[in-house]
Every structure is written in C-alpha cells, then in structure tokens.
mmCIF file of the N, C-alpha and C atoms, coordinates in Angstrom:
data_MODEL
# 
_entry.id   MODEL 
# 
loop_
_atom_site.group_PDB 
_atom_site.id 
_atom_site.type_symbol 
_atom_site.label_atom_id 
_atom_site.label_alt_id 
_atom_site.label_comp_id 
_atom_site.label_asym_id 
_atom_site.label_entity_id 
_atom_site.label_seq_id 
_atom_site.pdbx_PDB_ins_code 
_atom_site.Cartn_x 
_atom_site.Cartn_y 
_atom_site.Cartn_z 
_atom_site.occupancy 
_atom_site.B_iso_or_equiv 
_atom_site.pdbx_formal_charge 
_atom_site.auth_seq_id 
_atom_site.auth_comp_id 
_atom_site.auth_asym_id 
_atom_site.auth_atom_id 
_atom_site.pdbx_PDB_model_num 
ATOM 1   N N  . UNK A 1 1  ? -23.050 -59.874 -71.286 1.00 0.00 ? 1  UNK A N  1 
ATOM 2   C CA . UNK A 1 1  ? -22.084 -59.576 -70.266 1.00 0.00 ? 1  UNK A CA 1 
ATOM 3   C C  . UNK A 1 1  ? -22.541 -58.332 -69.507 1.00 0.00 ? 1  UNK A C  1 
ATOM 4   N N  . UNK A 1 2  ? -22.534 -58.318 -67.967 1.00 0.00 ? 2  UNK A N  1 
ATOM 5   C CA . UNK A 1 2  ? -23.090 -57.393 -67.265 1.00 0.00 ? 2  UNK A CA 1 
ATOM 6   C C  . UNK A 1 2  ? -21.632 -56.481 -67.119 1.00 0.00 ? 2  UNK A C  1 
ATOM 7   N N  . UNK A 1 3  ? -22.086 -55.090 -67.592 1.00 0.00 ? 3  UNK A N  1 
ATOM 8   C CA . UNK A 1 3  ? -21.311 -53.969 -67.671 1.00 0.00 ? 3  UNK A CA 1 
ATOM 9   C C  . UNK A 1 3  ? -20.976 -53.753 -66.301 1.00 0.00 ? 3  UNK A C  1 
ATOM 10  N N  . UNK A 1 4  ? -21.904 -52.679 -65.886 1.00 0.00 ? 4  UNK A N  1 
ATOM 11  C CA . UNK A 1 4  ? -22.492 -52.051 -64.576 1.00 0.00 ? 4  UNK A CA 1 
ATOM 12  C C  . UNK A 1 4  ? -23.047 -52.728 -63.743 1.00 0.00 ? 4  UNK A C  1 
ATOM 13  N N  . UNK A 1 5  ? -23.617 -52.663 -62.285 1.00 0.00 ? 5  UNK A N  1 
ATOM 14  C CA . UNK A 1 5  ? -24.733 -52.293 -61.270 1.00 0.00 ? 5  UNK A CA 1 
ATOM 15  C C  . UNK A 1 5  ? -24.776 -51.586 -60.630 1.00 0.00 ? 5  UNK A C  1 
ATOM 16  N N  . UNK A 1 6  ? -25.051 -50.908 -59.989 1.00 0.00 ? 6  UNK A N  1 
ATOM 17  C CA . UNK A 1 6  ? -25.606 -49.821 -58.898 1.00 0.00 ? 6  UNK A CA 1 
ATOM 18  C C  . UNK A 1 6  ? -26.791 -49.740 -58.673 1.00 0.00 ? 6  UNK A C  1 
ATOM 19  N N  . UNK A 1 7  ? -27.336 -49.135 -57.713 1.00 0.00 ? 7  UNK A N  1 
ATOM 20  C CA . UNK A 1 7  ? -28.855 -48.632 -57.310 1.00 0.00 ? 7  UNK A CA 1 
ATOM 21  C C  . UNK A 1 7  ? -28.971 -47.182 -57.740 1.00 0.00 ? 7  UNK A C  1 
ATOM 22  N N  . UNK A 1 8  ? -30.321 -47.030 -58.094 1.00 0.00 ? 8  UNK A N  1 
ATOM 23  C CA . UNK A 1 8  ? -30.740 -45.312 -58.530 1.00 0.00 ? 8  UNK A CA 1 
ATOM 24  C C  . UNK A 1 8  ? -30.772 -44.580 -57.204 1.00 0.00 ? 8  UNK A C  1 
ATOM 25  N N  . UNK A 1 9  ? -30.107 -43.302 -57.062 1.00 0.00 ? 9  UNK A N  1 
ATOM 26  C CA . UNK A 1 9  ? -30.290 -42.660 -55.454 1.00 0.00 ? 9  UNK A CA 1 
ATOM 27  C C  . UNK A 1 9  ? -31.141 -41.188 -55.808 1.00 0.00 ? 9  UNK A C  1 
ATOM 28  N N  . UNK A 1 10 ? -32.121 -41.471 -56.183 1.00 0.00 ? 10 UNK A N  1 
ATOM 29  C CA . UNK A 1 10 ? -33.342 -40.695 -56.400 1.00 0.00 ? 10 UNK A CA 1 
ATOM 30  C C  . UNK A 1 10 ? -33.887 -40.375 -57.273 1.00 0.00 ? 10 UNK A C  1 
ATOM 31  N N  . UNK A 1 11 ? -35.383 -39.796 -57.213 1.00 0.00 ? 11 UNK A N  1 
ATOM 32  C CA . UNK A 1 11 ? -36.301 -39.878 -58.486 1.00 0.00 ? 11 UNK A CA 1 
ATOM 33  C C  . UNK A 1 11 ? -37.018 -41.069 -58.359 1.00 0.00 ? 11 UNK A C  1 
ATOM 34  N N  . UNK A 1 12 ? -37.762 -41.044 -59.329 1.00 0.00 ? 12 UNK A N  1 
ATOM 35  C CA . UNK A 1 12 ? -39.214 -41.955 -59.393 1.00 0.00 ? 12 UNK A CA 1 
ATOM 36  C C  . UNK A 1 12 ? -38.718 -43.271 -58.806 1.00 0.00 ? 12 UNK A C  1 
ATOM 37  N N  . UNK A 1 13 ? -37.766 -43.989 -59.494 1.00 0.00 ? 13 UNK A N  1 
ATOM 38  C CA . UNK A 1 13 ? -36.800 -45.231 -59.356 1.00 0.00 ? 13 UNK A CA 1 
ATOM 39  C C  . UNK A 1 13 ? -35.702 -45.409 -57.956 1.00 0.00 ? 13 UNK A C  1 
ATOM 40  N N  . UNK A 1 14 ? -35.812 -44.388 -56.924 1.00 0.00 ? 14 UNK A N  1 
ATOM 41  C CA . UNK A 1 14 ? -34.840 -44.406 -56.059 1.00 0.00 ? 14 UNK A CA 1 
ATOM 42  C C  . UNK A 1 14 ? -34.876 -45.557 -55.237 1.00 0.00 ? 14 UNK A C  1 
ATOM 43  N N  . UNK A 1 15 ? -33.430 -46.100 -55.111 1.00 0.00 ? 15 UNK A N  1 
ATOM 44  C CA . UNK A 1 15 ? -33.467 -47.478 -54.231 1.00 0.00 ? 15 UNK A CA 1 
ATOM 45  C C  . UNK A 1 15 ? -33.802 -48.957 -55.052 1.00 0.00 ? 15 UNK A C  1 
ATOM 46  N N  . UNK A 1 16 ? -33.739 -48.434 -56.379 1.00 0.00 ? 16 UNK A N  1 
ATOM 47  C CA . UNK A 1 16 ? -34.035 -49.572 -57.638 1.00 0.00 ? 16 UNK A CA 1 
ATOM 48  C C  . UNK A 1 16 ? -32.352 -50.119 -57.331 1.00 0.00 ? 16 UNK A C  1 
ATOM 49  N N  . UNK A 1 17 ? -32.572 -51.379 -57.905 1.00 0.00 ? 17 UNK A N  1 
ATOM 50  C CA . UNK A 1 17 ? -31.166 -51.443 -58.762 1.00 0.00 ? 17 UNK A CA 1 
ATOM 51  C C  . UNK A 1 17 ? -31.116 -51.481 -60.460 1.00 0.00 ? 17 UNK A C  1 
ATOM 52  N N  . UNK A 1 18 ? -30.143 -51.141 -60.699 1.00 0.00 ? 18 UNK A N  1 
ATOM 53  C CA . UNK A 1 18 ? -29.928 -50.987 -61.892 1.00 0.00 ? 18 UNK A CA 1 
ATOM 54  C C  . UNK A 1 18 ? -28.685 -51.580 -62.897 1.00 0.00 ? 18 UNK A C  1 
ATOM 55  N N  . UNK A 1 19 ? -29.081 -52.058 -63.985 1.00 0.00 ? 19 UNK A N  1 
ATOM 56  C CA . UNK A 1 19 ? -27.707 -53.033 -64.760 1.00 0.00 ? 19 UNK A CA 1 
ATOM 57  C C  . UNK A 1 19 ? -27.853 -52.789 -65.658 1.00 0.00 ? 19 UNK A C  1 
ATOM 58  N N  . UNK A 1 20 ? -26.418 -52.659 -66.337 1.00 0.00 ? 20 UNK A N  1 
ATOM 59  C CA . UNK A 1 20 ? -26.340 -52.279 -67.684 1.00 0.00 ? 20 UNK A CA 1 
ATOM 60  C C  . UNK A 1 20 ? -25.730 -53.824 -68.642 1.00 0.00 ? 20 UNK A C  1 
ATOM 61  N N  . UNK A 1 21 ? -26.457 -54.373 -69.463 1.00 0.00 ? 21 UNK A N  1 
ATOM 62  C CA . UNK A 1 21 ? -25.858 -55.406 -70.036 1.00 0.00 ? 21 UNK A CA 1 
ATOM 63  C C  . UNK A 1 21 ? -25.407 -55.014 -71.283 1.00 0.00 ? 21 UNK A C  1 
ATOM 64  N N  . UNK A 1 22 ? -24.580 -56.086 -71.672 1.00 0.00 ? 22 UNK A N  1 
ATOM 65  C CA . UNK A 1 22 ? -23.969 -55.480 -73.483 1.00 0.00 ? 22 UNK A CA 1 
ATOM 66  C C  . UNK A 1 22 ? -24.058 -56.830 -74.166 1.00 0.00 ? 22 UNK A C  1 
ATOM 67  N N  . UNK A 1 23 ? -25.674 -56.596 -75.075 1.00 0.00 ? 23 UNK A N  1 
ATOM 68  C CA . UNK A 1 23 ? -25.343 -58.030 -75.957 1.00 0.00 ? 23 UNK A CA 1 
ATOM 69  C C  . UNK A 1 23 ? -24.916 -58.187 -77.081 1.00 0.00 ? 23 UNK A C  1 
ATOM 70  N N  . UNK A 1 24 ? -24.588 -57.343 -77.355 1.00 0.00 ? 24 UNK A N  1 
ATOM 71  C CA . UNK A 1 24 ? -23.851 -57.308 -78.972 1.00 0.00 ? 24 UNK A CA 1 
ATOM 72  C C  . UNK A 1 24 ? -23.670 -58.034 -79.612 1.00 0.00 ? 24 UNK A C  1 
ATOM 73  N N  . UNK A 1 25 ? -22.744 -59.459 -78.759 1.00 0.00 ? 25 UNK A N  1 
ATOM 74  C CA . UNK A 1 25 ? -22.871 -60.626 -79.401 1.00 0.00 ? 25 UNK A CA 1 
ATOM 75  C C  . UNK A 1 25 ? -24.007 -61.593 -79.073 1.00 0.00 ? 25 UNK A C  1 
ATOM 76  N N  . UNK A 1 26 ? -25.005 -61.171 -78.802 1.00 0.00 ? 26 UNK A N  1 
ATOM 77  C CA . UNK A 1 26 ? -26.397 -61.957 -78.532 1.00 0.00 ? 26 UNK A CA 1 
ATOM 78  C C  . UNK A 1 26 ? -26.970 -62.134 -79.544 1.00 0.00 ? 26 UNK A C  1 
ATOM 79  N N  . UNK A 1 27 ? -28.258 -62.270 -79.328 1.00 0.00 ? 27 UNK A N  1 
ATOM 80  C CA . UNK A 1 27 ? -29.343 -62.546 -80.714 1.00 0.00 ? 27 UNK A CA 1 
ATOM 81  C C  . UNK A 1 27 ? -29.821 -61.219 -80.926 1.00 0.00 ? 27 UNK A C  1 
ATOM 82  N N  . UNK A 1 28 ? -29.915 -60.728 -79.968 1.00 0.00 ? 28 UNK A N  1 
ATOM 83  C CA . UNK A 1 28 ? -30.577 -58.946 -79.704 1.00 0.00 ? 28 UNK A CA 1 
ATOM 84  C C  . UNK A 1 28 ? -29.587 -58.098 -80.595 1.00 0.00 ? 28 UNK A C  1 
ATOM 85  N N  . UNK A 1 29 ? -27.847 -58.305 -80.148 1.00 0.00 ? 29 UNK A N  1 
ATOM 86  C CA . UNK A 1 29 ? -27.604 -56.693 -80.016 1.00 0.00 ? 29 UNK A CA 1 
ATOM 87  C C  . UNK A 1 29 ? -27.552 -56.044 -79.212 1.00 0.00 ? 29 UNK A C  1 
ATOM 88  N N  . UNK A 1 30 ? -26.589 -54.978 -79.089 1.00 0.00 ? 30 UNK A N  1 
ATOM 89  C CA . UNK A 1 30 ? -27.271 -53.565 -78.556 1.00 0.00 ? 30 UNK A CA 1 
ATOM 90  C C  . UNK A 1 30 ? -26.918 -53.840 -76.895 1.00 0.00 ? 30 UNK A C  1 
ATOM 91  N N  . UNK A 1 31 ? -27.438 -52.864 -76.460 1.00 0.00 ? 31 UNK A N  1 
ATOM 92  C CA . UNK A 1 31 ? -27.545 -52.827 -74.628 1.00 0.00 ? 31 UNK A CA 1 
ATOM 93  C C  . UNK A 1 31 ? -29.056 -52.858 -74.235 1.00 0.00 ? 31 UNK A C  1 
ATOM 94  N N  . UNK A 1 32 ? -28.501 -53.398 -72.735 1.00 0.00 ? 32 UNK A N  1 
ATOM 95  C CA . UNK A 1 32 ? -29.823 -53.445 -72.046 1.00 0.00 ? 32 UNK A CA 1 
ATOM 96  C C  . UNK A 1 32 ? -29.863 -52.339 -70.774 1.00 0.00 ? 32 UNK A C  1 
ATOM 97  N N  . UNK A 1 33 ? -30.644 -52.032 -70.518 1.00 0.00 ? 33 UNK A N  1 
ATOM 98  C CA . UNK A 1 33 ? -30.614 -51.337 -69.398 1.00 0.00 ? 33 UNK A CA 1 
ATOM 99  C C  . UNK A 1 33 ? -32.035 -51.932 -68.302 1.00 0.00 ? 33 UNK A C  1 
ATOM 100 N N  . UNK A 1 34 ? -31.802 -52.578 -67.327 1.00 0.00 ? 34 UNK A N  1 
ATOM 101 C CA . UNK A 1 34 ? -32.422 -53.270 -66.500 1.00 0.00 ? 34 UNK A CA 1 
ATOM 102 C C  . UNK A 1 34 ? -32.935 -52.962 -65.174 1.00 0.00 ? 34 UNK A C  1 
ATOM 103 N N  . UNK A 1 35 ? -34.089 -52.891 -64.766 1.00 0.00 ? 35 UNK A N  1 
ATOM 104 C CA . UNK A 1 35 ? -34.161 -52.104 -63.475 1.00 0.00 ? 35 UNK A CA 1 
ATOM 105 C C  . UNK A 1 35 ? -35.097 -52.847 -62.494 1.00 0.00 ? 35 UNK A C  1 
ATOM 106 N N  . UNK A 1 36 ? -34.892 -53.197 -61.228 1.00 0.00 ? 36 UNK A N  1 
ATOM 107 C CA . UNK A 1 36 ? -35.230 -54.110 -60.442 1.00 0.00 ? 36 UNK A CA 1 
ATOM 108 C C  . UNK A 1 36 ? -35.474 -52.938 -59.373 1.00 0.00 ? 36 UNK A C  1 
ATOM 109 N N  . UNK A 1 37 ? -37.120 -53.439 -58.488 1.00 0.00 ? 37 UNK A N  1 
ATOM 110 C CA . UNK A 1 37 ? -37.242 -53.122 -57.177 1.00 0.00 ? 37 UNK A CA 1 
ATOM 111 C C  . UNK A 1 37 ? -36.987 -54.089 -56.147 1.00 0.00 ? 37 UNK A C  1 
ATOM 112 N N  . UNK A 1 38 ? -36.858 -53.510 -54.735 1.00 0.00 ? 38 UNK A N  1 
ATOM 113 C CA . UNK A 1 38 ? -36.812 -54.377 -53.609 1.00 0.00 ? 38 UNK A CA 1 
ATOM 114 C C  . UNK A 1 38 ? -38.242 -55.864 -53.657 1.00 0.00 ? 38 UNK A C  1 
ATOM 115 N N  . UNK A 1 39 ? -39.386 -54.796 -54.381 1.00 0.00 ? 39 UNK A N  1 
ATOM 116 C CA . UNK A 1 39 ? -40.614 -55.620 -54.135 1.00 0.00 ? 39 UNK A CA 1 
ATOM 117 C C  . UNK A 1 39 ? -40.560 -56.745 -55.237 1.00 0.00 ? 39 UNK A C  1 
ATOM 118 N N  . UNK A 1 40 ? -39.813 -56.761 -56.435 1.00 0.00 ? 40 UNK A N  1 
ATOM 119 C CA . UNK A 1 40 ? -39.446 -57.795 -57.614 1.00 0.00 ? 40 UNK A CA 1 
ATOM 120 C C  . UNK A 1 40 ? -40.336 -56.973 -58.908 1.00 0.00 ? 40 UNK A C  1 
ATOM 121 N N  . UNK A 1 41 ? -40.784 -55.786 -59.420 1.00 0.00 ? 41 UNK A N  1 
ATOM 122 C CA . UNK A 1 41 ? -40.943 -55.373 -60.045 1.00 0.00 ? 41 UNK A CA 1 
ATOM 123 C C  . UNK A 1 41 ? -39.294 -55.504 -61.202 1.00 0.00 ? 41 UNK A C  1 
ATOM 124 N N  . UNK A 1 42 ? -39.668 -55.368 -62.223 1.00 0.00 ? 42 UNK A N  1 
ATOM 125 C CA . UNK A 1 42 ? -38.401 -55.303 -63.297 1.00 0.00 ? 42 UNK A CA 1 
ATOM 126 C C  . UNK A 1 42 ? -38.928 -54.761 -64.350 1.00 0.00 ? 42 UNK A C  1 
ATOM 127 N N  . UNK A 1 43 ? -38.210 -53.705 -64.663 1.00 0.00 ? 43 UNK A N  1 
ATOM 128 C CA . UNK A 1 43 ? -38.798 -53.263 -66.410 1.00 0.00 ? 43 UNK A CA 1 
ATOM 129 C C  . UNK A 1 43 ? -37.303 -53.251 -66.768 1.00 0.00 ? 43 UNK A C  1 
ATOM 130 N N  . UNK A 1 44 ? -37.418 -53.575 -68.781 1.00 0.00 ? 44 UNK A N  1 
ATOM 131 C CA . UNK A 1 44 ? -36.191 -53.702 -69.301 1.00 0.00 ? 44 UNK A CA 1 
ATOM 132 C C  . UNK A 1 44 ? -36.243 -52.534 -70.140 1.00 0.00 ? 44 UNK A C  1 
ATOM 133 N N  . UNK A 1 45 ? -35.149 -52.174 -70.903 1.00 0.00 ? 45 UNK A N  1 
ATOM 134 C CA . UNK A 1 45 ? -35.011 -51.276 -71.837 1.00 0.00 ? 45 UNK A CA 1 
ATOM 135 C C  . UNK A 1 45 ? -33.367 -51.509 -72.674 1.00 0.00 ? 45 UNK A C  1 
ATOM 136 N N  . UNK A 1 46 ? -34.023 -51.641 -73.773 1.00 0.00 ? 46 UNK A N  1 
ATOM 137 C CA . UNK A 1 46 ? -33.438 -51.991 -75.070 1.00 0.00 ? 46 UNK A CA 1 
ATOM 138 C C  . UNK A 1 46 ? -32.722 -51.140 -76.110 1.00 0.00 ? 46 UNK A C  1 
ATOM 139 N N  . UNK A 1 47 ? -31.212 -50.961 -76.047 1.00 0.00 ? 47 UNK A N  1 
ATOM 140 C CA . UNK A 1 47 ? -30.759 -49.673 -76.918 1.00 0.00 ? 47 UNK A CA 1 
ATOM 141 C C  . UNK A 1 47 ? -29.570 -50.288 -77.712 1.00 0.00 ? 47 UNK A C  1 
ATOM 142 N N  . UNK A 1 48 ? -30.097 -50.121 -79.607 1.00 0.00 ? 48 UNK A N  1 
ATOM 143 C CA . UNK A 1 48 ? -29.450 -50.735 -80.389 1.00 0.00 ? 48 UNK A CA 1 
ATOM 144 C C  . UNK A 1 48 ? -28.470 -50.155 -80.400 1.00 0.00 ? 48 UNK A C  1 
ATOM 145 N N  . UNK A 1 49 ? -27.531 -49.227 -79.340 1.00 0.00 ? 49 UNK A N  1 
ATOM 146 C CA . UNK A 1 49 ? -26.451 -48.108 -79.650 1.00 0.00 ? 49 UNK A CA 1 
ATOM 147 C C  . UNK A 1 49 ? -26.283 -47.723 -78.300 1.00 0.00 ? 49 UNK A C  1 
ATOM 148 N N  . UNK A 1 50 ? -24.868 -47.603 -78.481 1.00 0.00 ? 50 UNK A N  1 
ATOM 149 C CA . UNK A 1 50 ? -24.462 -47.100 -76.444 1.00 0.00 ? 50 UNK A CA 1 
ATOM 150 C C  . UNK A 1 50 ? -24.905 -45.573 -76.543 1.00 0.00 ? 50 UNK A C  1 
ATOM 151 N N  . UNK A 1 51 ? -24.987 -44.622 -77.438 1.00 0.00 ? 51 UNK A N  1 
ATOM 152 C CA . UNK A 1 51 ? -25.298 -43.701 -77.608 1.00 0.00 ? 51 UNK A CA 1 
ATOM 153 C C  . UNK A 1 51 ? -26.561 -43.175 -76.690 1.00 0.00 ? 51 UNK A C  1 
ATOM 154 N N  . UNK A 1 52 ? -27.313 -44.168 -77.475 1.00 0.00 ? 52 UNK A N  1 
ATOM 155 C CA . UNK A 1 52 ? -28.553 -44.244 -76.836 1.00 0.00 ? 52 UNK A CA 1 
ATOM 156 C C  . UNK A 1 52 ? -29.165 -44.636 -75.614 1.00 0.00 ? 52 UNK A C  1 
ATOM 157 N N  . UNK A 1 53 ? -28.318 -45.893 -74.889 1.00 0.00 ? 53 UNK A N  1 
ATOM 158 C CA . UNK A 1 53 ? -28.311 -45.811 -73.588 1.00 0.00 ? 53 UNK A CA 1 
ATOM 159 C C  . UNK A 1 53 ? -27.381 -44.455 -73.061 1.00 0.00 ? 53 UNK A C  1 
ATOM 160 N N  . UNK A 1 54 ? -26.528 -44.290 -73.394 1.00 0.00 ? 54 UNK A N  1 
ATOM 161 C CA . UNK A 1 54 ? -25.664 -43.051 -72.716 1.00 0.00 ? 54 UNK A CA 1 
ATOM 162 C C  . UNK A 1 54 ? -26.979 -41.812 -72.445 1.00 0.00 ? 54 UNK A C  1 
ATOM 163 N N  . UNK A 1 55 ? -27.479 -41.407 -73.753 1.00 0.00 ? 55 UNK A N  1 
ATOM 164 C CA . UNK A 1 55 ? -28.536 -40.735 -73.532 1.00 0.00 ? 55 UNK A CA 1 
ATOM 165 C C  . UNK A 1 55 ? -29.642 -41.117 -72.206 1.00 0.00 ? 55 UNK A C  1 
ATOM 166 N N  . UNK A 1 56 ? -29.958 -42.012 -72.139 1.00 0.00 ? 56 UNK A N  1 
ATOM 167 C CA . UNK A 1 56 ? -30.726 -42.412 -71.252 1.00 0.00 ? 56 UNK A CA 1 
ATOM 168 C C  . UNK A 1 56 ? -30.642 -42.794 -69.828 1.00 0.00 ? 56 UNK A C  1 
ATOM 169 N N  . UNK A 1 57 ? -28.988 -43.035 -69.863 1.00 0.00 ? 57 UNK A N  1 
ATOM 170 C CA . UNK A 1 57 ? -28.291 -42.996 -68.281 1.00 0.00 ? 57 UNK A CA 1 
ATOM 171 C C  . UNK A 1 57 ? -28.490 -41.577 -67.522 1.00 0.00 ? 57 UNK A C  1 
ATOM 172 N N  . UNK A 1 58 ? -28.170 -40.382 -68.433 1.00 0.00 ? 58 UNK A N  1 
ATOM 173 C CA . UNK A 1 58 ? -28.371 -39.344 -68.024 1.00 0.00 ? 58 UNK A CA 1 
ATOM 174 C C  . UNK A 1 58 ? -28.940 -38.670 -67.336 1.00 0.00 ? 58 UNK A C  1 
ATOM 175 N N  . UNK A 1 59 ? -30.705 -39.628 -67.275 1.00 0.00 ? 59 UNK A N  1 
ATOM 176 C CA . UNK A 1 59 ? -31.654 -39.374 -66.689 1.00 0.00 ? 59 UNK A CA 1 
ATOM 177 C C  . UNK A 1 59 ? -31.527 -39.800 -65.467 1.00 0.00 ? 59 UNK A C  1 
ATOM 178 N N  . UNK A 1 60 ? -30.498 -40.747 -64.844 1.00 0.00 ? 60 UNK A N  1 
ATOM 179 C CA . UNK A 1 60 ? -30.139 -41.412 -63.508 1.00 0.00 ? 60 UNK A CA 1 
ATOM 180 C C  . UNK A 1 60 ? -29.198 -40.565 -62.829 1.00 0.00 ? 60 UNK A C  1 
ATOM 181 N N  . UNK A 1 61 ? -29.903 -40.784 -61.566 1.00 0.00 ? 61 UNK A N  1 
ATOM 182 C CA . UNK A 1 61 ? -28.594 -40.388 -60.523 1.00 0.00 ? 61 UNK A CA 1 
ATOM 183 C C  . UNK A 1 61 ? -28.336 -41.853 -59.387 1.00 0.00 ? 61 UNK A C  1 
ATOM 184 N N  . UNK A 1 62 ? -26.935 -42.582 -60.332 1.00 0.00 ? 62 UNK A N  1 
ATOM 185 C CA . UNK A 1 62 ? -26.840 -43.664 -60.017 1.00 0.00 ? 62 UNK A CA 1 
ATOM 186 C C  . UNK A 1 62 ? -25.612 -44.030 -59.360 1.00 0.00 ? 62 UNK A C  1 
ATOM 187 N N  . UNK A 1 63 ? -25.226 -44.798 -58.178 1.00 0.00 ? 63 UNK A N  1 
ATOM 188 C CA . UNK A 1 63 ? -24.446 -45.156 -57.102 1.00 0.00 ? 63 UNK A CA 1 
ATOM 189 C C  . UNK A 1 63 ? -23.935 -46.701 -57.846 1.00 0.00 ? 63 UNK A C  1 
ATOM 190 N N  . UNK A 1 64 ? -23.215 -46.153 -58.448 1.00 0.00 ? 64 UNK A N  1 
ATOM 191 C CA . UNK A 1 64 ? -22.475 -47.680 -59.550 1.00 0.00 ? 64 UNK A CA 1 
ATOM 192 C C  . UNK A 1 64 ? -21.396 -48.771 -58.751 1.00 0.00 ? 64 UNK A C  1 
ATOM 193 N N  . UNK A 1 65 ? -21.400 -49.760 -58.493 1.00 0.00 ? 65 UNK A N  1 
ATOM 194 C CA . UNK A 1 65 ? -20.881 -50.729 -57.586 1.00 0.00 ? 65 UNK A CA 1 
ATOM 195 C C  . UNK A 1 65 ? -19.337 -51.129 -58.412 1.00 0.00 ? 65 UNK A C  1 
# 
C-alpha cells in the first residue's frame, strides 16, 4: 500500500519523485522507499522498520502530495 508521494525539492535527487510503500503484509515486510527520475532511472530502498525509513526520510527535503 502506497503511503506517500511527493517529489524531492533539492539535493542530489531534486525533481525525483518519491514513494513511500508499506509491505508489512507482503512477502518482504517492512517499507519501501522508492525513487524515480523524469529520465526513468529508479533505485529502491528497503527498511525492515519505519524507524529506519524515518531515519532516512530525514535526509529529504520533500514536497509530499
């Protein structure tokens, strides 16, 4: 289930979009944190604990929809 979206509004990633999924009840677990360019680049990132994405949101300065 998709939490979040927004785009990153600066830093390395600015003008990305960005999604936060929650699979908990998946096969995974855990959250995703998902990041898409205009050009179709995507890297994922995998956190068995919101903690740990929370930690890692931190690093964003993000425009949440």
């Amino acid at each position: 289930m998709i939490l979040k979206k927004g785009v990153v509004n600066e830093g390395e990633y600015v003008g990305w979009e960005i999604e936060i999924v929650d699979d908990r009840a998946g096969q995974t677990g855990g959250f995703y944190l998902i990041l898409r360019s205009k050009e179709g680049e995507v890297f994922d990132y995998w956190f068995e604990k919101k903690q740990f994405l929370d930690n890692q949101l931190a690093d964003f300065n993000v425009q949440w929809h």
